[in-house]
TORKERO-146223 format. One record per residue: residue in one letter; residue number from 1; x, y, z of N, C-alpha, C in turn. Coordinates in Angstrom, 2 decimals. Atoms other than C-alpha are relative to their C-alpha. Last residue first. Example, Ala and Ser with C-alpha at 12.3 -4.5 7.8 and 13.67 -1.06 7.14 Angstrom:
<zaros>
 r   k     nxx     nyy     nzz    caxx    cayy    cazz     cxx     cyy     czz
 S   2   -0.82   -1.19   -0.06   13.67   -1.06    7.14   -0.77    1.09    0.73
 A   1    0.89   -1.19    0.00   12.30   -4.50    7.80    0.90    1.20    0.00
</zaros>
This chain:
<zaros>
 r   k     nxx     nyy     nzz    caxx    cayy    cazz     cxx     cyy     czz
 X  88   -0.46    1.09    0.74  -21.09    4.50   -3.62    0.30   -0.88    0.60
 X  87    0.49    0.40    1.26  -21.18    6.75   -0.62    0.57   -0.56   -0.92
 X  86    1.58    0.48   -0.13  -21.02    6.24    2.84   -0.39   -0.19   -1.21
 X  85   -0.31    1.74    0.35  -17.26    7.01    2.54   -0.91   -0.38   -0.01
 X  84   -0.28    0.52    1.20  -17.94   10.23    1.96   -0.10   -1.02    0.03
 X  83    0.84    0.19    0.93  -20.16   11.76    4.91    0.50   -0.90   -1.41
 X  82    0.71    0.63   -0.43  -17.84   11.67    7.78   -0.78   -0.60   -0.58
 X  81   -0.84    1.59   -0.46  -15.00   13.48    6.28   -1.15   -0.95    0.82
 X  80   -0.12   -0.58   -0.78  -17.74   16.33    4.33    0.62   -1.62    0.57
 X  79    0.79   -0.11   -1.33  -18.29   15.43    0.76    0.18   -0.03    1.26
 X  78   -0.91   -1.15   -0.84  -17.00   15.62   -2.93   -1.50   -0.18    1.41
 X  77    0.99    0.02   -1.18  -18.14   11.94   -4.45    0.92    1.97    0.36
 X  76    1.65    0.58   -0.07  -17.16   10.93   -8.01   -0.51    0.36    1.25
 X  75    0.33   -0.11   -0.83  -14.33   13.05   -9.81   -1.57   -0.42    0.76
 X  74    1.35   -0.18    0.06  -13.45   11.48  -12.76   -0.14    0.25    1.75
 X  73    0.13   -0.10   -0.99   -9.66   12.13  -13.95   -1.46    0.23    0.37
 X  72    1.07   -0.22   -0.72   -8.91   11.25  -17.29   -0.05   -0.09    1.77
 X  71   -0.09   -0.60   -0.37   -6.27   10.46  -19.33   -1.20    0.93    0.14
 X  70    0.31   -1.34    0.49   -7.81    8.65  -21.57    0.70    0.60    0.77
 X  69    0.11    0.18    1.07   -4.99    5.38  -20.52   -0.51    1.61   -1.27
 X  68   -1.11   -0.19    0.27   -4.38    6.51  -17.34    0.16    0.13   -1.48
 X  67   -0.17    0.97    0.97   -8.16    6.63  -15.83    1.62    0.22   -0.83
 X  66   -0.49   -0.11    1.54   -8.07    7.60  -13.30    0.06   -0.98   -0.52
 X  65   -0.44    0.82    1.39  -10.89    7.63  -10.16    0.95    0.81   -1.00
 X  64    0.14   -0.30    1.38  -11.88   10.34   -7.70    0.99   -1.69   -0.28
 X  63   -0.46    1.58    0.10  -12.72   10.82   -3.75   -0.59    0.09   -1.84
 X  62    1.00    0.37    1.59  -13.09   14.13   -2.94    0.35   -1.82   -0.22
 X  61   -0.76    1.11    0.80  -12.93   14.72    0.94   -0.23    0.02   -1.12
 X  60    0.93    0.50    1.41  -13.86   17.98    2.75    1.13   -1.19   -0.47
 X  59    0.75    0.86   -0.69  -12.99   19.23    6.34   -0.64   -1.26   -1.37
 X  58    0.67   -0.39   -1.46   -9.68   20.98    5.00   -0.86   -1.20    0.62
 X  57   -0.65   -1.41   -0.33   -9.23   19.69    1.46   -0.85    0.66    1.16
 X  56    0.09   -0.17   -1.20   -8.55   16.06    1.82    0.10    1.41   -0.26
 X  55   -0.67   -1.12   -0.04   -7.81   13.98   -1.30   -1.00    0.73    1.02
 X  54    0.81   -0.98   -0.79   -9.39   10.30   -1.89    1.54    1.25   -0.07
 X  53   -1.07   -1.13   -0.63   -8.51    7.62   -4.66   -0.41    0.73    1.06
 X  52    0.62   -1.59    0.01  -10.13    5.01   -6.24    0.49    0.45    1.09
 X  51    0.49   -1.24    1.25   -9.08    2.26   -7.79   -0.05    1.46    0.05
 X  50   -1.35   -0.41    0.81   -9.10   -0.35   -5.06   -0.15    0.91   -1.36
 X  49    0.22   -0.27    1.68  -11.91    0.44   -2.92    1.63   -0.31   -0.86
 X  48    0.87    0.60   -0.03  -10.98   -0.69    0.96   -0.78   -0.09   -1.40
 X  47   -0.41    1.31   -0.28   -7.69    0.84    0.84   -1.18   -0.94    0.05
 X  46    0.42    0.56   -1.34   -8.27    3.86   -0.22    0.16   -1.21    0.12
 X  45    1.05    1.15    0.43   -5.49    5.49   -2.38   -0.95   -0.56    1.10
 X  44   -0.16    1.34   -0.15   -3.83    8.46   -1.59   -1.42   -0.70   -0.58
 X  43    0.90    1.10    0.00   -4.07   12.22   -2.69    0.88   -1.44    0.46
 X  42    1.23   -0.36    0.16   -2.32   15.54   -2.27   -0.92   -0.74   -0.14
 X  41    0.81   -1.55   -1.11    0.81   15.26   -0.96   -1.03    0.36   -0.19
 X  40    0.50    0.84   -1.48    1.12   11.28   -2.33    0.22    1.33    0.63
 X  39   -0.63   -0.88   -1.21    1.13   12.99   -5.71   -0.26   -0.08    1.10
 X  38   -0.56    1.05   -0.70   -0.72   10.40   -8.14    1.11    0.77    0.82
 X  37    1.09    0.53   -1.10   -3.05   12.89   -9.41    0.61   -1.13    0.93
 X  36   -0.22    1.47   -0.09   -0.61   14.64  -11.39   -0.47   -0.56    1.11
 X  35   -1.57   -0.20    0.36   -1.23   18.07  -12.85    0.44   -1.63    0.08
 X  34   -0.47    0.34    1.14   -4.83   17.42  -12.88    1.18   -0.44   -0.37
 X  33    0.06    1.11   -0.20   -4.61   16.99   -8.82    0.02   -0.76   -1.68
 X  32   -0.67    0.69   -0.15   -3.89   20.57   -9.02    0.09   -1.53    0.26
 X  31   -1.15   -0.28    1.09   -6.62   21.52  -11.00    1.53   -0.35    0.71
 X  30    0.77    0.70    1.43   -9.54   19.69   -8.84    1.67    0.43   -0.89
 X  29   -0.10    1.18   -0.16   -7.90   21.17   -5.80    0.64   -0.84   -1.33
 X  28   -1.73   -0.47    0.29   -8.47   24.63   -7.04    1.19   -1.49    0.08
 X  27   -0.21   -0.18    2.04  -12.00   23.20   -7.80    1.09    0.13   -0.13
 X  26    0.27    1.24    0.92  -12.09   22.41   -3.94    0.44   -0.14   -1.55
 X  25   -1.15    0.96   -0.34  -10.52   25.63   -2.72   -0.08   -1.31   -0.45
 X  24   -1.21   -0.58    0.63  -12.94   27.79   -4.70    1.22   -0.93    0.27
 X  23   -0.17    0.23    1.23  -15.70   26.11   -3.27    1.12   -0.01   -0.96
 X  22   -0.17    1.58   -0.08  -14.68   26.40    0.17   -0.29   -0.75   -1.61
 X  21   -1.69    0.07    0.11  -14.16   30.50   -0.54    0.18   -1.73   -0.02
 X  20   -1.22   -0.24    0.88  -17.73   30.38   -2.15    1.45   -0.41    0.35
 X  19   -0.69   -1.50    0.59  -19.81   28.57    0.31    0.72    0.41   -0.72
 X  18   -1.48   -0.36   -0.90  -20.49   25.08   -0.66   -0.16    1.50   -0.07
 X  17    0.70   -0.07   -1.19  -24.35   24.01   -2.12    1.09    1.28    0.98
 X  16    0.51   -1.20    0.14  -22.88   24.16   -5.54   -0.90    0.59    1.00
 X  15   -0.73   -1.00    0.09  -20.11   22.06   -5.05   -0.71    1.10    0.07
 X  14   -0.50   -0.14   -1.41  -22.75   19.36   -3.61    1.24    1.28    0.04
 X  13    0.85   -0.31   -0.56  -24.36   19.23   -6.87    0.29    0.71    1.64
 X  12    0.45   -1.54    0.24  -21.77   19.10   -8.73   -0.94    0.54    0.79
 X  11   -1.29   -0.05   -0.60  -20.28   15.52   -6.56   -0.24    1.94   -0.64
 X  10    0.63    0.02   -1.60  -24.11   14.49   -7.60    1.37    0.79    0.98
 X   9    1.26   -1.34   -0.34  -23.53   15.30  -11.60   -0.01    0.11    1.91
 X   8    1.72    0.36   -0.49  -20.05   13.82  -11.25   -1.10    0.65   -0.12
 X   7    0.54    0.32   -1.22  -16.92   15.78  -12.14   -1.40   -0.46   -0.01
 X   6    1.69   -0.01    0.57  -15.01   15.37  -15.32   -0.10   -0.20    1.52
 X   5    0.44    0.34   -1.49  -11.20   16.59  -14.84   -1.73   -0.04   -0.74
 X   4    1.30   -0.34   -0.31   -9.20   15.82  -17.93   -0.59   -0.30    1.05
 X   3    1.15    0.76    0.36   -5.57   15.01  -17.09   -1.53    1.04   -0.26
 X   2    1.15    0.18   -0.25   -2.30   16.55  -17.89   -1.14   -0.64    0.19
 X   1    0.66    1.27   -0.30    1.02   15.68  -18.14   -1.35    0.27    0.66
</zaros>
């Protein structure tokens, strides 16, 4: 039960700023959240967006959308717990 992971140009941008090992843990993220993104150990919903999701690795948030239908998973913000919610 896979999904496709598409990440943001601006959510790439910010992966490619990250030191390696924090990188690595993000993307690693990214593939377990393929598996099944609706795994309340690894993501919830926000409550103020309906739709869209957040996940928590270490100091970092991603905050992503599915789609159920393509099966799709769009990753739209990766950014530091202070910094995400600001955006979009």
């Amino acid at each position: 039960m896979n999904y496709r992971v598409v990440v943001a140009h601006e959510a790439e941008k910010v992966l490619d700023r990250l030191d390696r090992p924090t990188e690595q843990r993000v993307r690693a993220r990214f593939l377990q959240l393929a598996e099944d993104p609706f795994d309340s150990r690894l993501s919830a919903p926000l409550t103020e967006r309906p739709g869209v999701r957040k996940s928590r690795v270490g100091g970092w948030r991603i905050l992503f959308t599915v789609d159920r239908d393509a099966r799709v998973l769009f990753v739209a913000t990766v950014d530091t717990r202070g910094q995400v919610y600001k955006h979009s």
